[in-house]
N, CA, C and O of each residue as an XYZ file, in Angstrom:
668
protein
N      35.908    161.845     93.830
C      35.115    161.665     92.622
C      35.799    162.371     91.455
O      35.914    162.006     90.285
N      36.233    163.495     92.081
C      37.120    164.089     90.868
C      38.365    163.072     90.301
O      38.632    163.300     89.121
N      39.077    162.118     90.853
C      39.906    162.045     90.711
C      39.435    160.751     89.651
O      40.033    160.438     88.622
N      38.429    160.221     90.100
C      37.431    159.261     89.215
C      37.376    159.428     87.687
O      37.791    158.868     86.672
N      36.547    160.638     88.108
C      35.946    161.162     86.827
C      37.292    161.265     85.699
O      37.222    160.790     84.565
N      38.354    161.882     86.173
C      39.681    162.381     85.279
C      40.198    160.819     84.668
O      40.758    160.696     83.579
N      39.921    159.789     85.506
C      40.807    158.446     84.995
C      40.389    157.623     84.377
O      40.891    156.510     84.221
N      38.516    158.399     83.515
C      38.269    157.531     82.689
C      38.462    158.342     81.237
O      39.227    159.290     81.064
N      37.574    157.732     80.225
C      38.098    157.742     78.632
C      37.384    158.913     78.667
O      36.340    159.044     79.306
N      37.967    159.877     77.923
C      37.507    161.358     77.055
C      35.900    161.647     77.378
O      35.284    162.367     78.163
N      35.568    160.697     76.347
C      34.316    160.906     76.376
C      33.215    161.242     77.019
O      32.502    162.207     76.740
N      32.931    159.944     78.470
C      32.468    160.105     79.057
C      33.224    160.744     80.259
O      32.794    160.529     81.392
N      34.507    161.644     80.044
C      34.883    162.437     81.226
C      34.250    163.327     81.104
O      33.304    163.502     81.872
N      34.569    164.320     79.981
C      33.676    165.386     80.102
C      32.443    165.667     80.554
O      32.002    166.766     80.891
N      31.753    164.324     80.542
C      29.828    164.560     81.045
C      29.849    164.644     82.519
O      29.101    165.422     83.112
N      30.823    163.739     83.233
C      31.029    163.559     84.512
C      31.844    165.031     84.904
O      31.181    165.976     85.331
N      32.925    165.114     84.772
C      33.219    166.774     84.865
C      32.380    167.447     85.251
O      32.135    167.684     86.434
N      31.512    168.074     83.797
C      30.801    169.043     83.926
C      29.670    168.450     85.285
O      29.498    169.081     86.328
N      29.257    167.629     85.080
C      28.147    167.209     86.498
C      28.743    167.486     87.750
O      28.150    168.085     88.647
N      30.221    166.948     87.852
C      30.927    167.167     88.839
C      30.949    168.461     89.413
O      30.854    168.585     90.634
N      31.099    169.730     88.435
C      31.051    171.100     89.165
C      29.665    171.588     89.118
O      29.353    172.582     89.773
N      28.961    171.072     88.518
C      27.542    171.348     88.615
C      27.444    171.376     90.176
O      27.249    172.442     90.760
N      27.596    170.051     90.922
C      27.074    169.360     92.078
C      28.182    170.296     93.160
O      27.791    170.744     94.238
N      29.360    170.447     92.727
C      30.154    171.619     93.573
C      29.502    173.142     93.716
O      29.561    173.829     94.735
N      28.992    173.441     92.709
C      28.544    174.787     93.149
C      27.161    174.616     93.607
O      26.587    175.628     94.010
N      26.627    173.661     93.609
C      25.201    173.568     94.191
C      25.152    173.226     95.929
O      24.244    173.492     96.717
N      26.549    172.502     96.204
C      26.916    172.495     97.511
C      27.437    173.979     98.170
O      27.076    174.328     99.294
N      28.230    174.706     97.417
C      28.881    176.009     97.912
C      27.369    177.181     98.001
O      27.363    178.247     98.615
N      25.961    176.475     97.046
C      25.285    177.240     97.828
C      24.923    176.802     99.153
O      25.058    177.460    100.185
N      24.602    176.008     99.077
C      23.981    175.328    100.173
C      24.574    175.601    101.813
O      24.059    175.739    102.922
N      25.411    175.592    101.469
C      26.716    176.043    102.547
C      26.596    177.086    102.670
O      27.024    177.294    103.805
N      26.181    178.284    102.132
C      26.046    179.424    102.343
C      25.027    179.926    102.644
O      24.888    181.091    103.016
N      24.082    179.010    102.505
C      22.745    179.554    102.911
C      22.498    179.263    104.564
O      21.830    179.880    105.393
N      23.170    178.289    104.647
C      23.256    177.339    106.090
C      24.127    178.493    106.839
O      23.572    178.985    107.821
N      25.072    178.857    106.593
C      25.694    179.923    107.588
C      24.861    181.368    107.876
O      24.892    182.076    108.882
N      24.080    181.544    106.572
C      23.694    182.993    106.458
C      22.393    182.619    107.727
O      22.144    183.438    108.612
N      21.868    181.657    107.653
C      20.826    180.955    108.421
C      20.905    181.319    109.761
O      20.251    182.149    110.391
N      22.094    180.334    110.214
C      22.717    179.687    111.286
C      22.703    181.494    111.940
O      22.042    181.806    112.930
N      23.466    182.380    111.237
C      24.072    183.824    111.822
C      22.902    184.339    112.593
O      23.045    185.022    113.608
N      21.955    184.063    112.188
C      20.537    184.914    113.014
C      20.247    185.927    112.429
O      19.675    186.721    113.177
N      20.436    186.439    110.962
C      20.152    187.874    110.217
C      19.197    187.008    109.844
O      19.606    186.233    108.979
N      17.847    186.807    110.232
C      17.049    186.358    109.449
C      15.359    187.126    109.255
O      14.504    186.938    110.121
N      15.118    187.862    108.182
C      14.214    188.657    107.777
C      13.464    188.932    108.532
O      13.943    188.672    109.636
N      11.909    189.578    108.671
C      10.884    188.923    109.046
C      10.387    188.448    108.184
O       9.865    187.471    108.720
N      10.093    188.400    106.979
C       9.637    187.503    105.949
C      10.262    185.976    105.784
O       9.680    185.203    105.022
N      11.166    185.644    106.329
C      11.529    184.496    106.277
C      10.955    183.802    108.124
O      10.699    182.637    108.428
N      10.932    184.692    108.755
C      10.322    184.635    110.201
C       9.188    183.961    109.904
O       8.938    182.865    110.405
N       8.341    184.623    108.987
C       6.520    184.404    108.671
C       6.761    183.118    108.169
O       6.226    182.085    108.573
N       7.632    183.228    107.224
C       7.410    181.861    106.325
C       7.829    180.599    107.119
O       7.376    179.504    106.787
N       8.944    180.765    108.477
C       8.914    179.744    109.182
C       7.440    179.580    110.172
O       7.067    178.473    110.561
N       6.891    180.521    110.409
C       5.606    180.541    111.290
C       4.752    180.067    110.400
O       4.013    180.958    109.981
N       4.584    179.196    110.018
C       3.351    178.833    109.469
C       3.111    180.066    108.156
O       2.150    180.806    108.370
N       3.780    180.297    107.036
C       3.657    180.863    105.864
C       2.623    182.360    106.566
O       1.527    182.547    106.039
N       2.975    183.112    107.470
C       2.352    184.365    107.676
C       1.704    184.516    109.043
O       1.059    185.526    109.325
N       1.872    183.527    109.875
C       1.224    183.934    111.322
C       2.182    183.952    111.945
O       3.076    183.135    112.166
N       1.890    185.370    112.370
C       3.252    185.881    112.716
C       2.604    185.989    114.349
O       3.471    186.106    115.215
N       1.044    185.957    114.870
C       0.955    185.927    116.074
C       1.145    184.561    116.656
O       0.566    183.554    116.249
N       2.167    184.619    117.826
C       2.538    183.041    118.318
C       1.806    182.588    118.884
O       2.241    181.521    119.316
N       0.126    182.906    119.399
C      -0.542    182.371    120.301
C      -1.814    181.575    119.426
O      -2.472    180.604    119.801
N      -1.900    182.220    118.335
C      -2.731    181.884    117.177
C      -2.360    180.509    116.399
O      -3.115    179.638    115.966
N      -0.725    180.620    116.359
C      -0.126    179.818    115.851
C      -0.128    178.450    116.729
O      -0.377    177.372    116.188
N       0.177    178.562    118.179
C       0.235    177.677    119.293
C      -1.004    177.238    118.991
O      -1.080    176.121    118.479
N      -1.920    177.805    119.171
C      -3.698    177.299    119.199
C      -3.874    176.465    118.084
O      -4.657    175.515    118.073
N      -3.074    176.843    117.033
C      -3.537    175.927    115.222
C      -2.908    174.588    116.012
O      -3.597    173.685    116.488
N      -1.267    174.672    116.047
C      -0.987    173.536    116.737
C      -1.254    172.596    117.336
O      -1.128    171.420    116.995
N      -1.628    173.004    118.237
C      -2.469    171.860    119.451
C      -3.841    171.325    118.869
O      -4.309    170.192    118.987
N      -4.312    172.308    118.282
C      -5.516    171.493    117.628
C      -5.094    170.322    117.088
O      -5.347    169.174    117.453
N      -4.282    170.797    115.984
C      -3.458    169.842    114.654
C      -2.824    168.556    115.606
O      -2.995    167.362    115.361
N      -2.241    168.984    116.469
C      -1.671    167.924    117.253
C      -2.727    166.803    117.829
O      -2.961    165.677    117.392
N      -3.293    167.505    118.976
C      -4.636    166.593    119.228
C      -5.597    165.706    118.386
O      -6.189    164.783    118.944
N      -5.796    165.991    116.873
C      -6.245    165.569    115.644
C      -5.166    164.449    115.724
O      -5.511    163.280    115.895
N      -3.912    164.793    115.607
C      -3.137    163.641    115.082
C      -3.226    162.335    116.321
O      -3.404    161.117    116.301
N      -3.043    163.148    117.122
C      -2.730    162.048    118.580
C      -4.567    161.234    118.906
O      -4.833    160.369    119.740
N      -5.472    161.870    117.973
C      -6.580    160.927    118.256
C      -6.617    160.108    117.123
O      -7.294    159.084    117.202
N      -5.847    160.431    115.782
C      -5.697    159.493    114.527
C      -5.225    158.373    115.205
O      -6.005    157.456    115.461
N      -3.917    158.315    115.568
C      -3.030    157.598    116.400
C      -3.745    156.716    116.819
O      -3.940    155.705    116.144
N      -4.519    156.965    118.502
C      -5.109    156.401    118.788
C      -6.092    155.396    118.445
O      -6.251    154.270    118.917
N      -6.789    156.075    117.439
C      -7.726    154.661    116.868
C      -7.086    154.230    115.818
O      -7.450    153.085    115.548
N      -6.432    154.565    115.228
C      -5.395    153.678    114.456
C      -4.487    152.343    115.064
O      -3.950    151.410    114.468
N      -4.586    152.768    116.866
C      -3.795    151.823    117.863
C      -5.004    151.068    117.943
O      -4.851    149.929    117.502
N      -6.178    151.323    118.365
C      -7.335    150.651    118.584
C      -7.548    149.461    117.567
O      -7.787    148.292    117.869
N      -7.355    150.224    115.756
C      -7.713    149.247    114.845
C      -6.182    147.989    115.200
O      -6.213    146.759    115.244
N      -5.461    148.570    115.318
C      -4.009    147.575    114.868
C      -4.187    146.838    116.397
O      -3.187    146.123    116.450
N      -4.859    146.662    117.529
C      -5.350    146.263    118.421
C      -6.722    144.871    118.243
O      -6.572    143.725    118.665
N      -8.021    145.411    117.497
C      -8.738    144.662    116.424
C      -8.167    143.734    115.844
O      -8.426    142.586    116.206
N      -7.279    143.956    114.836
C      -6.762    143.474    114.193
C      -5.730    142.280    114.834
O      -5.556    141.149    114.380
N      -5.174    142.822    115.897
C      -4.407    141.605    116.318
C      -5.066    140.681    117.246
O      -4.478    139.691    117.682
N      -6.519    141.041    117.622
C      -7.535    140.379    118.323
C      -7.822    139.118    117.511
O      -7.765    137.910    117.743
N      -8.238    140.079    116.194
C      -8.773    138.926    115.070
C      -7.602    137.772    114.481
O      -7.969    136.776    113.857
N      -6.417    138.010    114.721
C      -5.397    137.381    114.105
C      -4.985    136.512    115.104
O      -4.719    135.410    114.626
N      -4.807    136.585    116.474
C      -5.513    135.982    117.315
C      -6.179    134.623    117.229
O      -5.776    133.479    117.019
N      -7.121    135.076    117.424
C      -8.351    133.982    117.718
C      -8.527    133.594    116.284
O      -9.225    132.603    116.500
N      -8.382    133.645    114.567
C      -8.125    133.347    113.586
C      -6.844    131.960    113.528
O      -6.877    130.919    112.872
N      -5.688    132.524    114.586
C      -4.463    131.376    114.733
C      -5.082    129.876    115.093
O      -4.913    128.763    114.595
N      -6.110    130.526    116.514
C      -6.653    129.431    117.545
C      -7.257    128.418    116.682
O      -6.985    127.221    116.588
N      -8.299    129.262    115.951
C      -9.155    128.449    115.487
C      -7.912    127.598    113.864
O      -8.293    126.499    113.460
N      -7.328    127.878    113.552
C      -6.503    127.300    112.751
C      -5.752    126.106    113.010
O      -5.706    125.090    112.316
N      -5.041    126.402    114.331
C      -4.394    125.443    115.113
C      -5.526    124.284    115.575
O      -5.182    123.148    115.248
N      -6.789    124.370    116.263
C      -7.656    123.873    116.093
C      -8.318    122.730    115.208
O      -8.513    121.526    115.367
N      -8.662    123.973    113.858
C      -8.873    122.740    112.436
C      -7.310    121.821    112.345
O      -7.280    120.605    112.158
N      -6.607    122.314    112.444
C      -5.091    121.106    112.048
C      -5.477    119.663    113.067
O      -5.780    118.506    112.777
N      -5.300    120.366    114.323
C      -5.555    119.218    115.326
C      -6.987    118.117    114.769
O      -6.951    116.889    114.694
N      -8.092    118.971    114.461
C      -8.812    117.843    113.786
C      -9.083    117.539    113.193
O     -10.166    116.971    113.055
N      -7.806    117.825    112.034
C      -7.510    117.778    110.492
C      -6.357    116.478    111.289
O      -5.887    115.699    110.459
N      -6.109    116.342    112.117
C      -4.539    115.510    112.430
C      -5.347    114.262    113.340
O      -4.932    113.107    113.433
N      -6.313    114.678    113.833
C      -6.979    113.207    114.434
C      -7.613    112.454    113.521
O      -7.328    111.259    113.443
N      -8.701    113.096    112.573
C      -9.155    112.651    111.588
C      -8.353    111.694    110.477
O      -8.727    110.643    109.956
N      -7.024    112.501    110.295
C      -6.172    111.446    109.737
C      -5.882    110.597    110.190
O      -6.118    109.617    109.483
N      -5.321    110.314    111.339
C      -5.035    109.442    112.487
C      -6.253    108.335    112.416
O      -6.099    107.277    113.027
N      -7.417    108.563    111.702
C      -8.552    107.592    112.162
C      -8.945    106.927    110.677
O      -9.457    105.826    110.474
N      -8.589    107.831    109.811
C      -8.881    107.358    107.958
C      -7.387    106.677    108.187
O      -7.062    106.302    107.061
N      -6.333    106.344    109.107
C      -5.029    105.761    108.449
C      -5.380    104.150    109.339
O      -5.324    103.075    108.742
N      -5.717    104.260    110.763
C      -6.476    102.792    111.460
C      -7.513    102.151    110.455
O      -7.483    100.952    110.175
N      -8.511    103.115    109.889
C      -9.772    102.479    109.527
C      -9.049    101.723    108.260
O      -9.190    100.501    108.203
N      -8.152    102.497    107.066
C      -7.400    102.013    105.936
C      -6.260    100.743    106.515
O      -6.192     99.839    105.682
N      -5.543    100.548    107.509
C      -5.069     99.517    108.002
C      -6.176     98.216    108.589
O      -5.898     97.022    108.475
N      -7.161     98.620    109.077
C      -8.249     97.508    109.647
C      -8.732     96.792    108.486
O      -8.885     95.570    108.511
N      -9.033     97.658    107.243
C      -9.657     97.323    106.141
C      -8.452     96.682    105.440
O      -8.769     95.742    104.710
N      -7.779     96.830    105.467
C      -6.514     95.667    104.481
C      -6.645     94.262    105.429
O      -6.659     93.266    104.706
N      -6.737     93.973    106.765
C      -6.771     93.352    107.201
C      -8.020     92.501    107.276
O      -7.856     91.285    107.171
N      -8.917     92.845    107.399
C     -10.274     92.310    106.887
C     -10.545     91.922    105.175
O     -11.277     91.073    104.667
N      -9.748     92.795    104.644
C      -9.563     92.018    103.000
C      -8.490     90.781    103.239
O      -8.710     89.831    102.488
N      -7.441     90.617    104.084
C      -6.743     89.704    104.041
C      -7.588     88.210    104.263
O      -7.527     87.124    103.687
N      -8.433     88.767    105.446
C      -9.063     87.790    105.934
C     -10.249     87.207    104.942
O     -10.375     86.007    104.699
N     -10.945     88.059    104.504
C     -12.013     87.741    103.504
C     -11.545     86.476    102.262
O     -12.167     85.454    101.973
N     -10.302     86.962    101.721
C      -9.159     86.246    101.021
C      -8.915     84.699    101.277
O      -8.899     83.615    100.695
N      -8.764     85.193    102.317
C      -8.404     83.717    103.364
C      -9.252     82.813    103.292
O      -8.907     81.682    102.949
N     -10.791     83.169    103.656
C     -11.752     82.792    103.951
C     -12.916     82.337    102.718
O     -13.854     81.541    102.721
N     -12.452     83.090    101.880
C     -12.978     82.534    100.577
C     -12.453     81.030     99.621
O     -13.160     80.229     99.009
N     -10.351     81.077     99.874
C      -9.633     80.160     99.852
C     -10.427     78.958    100.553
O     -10.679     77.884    100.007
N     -10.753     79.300    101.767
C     -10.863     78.140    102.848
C     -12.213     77.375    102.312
O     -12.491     76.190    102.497
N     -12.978     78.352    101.603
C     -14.865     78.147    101.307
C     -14.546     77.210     99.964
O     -15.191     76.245     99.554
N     -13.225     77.866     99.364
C     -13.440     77.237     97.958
C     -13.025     75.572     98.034
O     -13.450     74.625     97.371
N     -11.936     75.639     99.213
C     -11.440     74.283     99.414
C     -12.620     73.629     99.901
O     -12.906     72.612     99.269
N     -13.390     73.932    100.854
C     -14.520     73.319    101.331
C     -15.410     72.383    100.191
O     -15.559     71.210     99.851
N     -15.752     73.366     99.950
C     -16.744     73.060     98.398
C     -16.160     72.067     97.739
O     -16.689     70.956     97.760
N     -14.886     72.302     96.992
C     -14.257     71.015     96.258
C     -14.223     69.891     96.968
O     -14.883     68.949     96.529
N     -13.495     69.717     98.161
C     -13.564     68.398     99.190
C     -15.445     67.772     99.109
O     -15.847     66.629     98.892
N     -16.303     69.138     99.401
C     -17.551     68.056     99.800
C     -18.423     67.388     98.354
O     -19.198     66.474     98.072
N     -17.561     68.744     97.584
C     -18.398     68.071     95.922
C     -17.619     66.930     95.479
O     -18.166     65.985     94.912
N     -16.498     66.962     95.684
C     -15.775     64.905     95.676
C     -16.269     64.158     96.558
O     -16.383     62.955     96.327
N     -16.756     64.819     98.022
C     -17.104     63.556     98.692
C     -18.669     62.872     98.515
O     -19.093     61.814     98.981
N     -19.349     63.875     97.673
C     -20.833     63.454     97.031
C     -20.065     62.722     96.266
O     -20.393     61.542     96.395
N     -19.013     62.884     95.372
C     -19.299     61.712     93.941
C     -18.503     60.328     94.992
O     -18.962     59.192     94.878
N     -17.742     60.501     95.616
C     -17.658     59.027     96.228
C     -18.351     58.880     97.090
O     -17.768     58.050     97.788
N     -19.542     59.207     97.703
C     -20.659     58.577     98.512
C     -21.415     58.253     97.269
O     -21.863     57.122     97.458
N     -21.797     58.693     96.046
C     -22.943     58.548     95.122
C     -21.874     57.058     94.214
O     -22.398     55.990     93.900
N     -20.875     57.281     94.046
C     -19.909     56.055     93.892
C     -20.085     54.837     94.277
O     -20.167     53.835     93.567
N     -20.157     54.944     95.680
C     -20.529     53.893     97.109
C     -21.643     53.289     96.974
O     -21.902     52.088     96.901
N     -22.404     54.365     96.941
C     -24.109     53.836     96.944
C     -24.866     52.904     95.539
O     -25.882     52.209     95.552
N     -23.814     53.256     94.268
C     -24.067     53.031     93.105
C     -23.375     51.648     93.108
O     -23.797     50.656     92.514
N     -22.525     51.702     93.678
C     -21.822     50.202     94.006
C     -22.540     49.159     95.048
O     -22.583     47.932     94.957
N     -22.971     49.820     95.843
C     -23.743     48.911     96.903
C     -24.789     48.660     96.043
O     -25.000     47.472     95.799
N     -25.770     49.804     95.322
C     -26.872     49.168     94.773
C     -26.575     47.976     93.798
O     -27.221     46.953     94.025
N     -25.707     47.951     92.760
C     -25.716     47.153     91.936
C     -24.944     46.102     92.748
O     -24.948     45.148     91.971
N     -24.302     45.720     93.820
C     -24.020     44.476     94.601
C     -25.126     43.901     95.190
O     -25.149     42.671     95.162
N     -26.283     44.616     95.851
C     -27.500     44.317     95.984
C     -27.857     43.358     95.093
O     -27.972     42.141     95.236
N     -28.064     44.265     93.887
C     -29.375     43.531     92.877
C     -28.327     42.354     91.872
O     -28.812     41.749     90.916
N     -27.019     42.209     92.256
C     -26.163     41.118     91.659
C     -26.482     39.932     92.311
O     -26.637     38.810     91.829
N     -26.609     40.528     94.126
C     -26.590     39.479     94.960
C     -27.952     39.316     95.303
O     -28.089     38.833     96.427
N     -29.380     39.649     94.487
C     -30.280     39.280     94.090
C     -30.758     38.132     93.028
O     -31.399     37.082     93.068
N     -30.161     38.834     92.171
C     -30.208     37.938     90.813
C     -29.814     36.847     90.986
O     -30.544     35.932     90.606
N     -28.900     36.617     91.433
C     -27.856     35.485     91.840
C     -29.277     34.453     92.797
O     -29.747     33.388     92.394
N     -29.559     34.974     93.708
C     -30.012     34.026     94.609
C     -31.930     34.014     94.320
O     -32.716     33.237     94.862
N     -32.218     34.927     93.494
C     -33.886     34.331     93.019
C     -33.797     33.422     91.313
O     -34.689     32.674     90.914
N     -32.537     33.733     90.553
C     -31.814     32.700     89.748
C     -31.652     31.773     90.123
O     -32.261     30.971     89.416
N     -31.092     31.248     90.979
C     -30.737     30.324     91.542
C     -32.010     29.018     91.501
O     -31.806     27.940     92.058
C-alpha cells in the first residue's frame, strides 16, 4: 500500500501517507498488546474484567452462566418449535395451493370443451337457419305456383263453362 500511495499525484499522496502511518502505528499497538496478553502478566483487574466485569468468585460466575445458558438453549428451542410451525403451515399452505391449481387446471380444461362445443353448436345453428331460410323461400314459391295452378284451372273452368252454357 505504501508503494501505492507514493505512485500517485502529490496531492492526494499526502492524505493517503499520513492515513497510511496512522493505520501502522495503530497495528504496532495492537501487536503489542497481543504479546503483553499472550505473556500471562495479566493484572487482577484485567482478570475481573475478563470474569464477567468483577466476579472474581468462579462458582458464582459458573452459576450466572448456566442460568444464561439454559435461558438461551430454551430461546432456541421454541424458536425451533416456531420455525417447526411455521414450516407445518408452509406445508399444508403448498398442498392446498397445488390443489387450487389442479382445480384451477380442470376447470379450465372444462370452460375450453364447453367454448369448443359452443362454436360448434353456433356452426350448426348457422347451418340450420341457412337450411330454414332455403325452406321457406322454396315453399313460399311453391304457394305462388300452386295459387298460379289453381288460378289457371279456375279460369279454364269457367272458360270451359261459358263456352258450353253459351253455346
Amino acid at each position: 500500500m505504501d508503494l501505492e500511495a507514493r505512485s500517485l499525484q502529490p496531492n492526494v499522496k499526502a492524505v493517503l501517507l499520513a492515513k497510511l502511518r496512522e493505520y501502522k502505528s495503530d497495528l504496532n499497538n495492537l501487536k503489542s498488546e497481543v504479546k503483553r496478553i499472550a505473556s500471562g502478566n495479566l493484572n487482577p483487574a484485567a482478570r475481573d474484567e475478563l470474569l464477567e466485569s468483577g466476579m472474581a468468585d468462579a462458582l458464582t460466575a459458573s452459576a450466572d452462566q448456566r442460568s444464561r445458558l439454559m435461558t438461551t438453549t430454551e430461546q432456541l428451542n421454541q424458536s425451533s418449535d416456531r420455525i417447526k410451525d411455521s414450516r407445518r403451515t408452509m406445508l399444508e399452505t403448498e398442498e392446498l395451493g397445488v390443489s387450487i391449481l389442479q382445480d384451477l387446471h380442470s376447470q379450465r380444461q372444462s370452460l375450453l370443451h364447453a367454448n369448443n362445443t359452443l362454436h360448434g353448436v353456433d356452426d350448426n345453428i348457422g347451418k340450420s337457419k341457412r337450411i330454414l331460410t332455403n325452406m321457406s323461400r322454396r315453399m313460399s314459391r311453391n304457394k305462388w305456383i300452386i295459387g298460379i295452378i289453381i288460378s289457371l284451372l279456375i279460369i279454364a273452368i269457367i272458360v270451359i263453362l261459358y263456352f258450353k252454357l253459351a253455346k
